[in-house]
Structure formats: C-alpha cells, structure tokens
C-alpha positions as a printed NumPy array, in Angstrom:
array([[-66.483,  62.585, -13.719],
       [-67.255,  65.971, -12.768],
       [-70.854,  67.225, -12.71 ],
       [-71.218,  71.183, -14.389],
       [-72.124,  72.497, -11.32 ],
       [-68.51 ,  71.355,  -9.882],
       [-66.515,  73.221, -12.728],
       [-65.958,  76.523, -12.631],
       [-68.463,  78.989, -14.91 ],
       [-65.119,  80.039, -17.352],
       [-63.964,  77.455, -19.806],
       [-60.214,  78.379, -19.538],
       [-60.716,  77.782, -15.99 ],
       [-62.448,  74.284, -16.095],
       [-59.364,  73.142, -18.773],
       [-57.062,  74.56 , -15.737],
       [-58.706,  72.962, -13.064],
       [-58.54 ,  69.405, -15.22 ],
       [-54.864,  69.584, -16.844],
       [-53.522,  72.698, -15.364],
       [-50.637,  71.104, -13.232],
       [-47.171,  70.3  , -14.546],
       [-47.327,  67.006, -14.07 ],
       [-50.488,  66.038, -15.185],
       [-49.757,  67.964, -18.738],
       [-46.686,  65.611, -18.88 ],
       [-48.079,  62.345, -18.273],
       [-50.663,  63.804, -20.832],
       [-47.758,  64.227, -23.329],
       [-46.028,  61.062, -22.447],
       [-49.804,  59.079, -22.666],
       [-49.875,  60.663, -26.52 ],
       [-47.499,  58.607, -27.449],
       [-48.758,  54.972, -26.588],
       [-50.291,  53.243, -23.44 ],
       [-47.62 ,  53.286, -20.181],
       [-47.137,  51.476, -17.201],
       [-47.27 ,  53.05 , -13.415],
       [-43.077,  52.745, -13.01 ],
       [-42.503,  53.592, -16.692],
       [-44.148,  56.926, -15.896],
       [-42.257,  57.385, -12.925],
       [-39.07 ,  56.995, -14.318],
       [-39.839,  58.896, -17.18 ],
       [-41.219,  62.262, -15.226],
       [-37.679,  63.433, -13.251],
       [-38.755,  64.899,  -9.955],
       [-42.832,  63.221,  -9.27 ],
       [-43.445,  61.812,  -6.397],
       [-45.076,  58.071,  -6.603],
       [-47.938,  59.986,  -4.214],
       [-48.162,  63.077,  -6.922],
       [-47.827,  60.362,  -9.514],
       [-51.037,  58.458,  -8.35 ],
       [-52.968,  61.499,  -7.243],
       [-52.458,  62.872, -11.256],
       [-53.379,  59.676, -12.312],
       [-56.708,  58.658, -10.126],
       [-57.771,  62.566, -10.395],
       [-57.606,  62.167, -14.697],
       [-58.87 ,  58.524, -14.696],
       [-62.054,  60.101, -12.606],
       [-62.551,  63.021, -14.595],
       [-62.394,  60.669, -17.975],
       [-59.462,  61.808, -19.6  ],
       [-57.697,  58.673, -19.242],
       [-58.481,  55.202, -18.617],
       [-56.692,  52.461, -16.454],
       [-56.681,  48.736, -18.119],
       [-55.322,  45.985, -15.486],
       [-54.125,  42.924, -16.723],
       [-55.122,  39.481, -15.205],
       [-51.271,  38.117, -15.198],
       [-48.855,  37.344, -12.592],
       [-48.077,  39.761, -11.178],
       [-50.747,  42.095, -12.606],
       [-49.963,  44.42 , -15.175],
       [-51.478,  47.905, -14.954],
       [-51.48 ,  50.209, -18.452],
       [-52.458,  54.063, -18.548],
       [-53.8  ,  55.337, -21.903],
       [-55.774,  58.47 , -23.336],
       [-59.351,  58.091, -23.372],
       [-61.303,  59.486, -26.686],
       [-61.955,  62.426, -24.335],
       [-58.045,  62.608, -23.458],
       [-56.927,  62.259, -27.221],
       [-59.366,  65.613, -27.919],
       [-56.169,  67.463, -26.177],
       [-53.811,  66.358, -28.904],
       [-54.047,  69.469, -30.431],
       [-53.82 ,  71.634, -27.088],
       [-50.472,  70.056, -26.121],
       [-49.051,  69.974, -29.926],
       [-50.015,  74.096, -30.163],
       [-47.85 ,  74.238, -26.257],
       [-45.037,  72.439, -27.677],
       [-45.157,  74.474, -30.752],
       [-45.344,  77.732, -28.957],
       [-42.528,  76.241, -26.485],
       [-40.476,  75.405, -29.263],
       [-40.861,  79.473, -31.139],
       [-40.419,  80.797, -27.599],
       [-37.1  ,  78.841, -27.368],
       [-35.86 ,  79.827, -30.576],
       [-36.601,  83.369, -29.918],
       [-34.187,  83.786, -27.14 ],
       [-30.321,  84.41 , -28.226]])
C-alpha cells in the first residue's frame, strides 16, 4: 500500500492515480460481480494485454483494493476478488454506470 506522502495532496487525484485507467475500472466492475480467474479476465476485457492485465492487477493487489487467493491444486488455481477496501467503490462505479447509462439515452 501506498504511504500519504506518495498520493497526491487532492482526493480526486489520489482516486485517479488508484482506479483512473480503463482497464483497471473494468476489472473493478467485472471483480463486483464475484471472484475471477487470471484468463477469465482476459477473455472477458476485449483489447488488454496479458502484460497490462498483470500490471492492473499487481498495482491494485499492492495498493489493497483487491486481493489475490492461490489455490494449492494441480495445477494451481489463482482467484482475484474485491477487498473490503475495493467493495467501498461499489457505489463509485454503480453512479458511472448510471451516469453512462442517462448519457446514452440522451443522445438521439
């Protein structure tokens, strides 16, 4: 995790810096749903790179919003889930859907 003197002094800013990039708000979105696996993801985000795929991952798994849970089988089963902190953006990504959703509707 981060220590405050990393983050940037505005709070819009620090939320940016965290979840600002495309991808990483759409593994968040995909992660509300239940716990996924590393390919699951993959397939499930057109366009990411397995590199931009891991980055996102290891970058939110260090800053706490999600966690990693590997499971001793053969071979080894890796899940991805929301941590408590990750699950406090529920209502940040239902208001951007929302707001995607009006914005959509507004257009003829």
């Amino acid at each position: 995790m981060k220590r405050k003197d990393e983050l940037p002094e505005c709070p819009v800013a620090t939320t940016v810096q965290l979840i600002g990039s495309k991808w990483k708000l759409l593994i968040i979105r995909n992660l509300l749903k239940r716990p996924w696996r590393f390919n699951e993801l993959q397939k499930s985000l057109e366009g990411i790179s397995q590199k931009v795929l891991t980055d996102s991952l290891r970058s939110m798994e260090a800053d706490g919003i999600i966690t990693r849970t590997v499971y001793p089988e053969v071979p080894p089963r890796v899940e991805y889930a929301l941590s408590d902190l990750g699950e406090t953006l529920r209502p940040i990504i239902d208001d951007m859907a929302s707001w995607g959703t009006n914005y959509k509707n507004s257009l003829t």
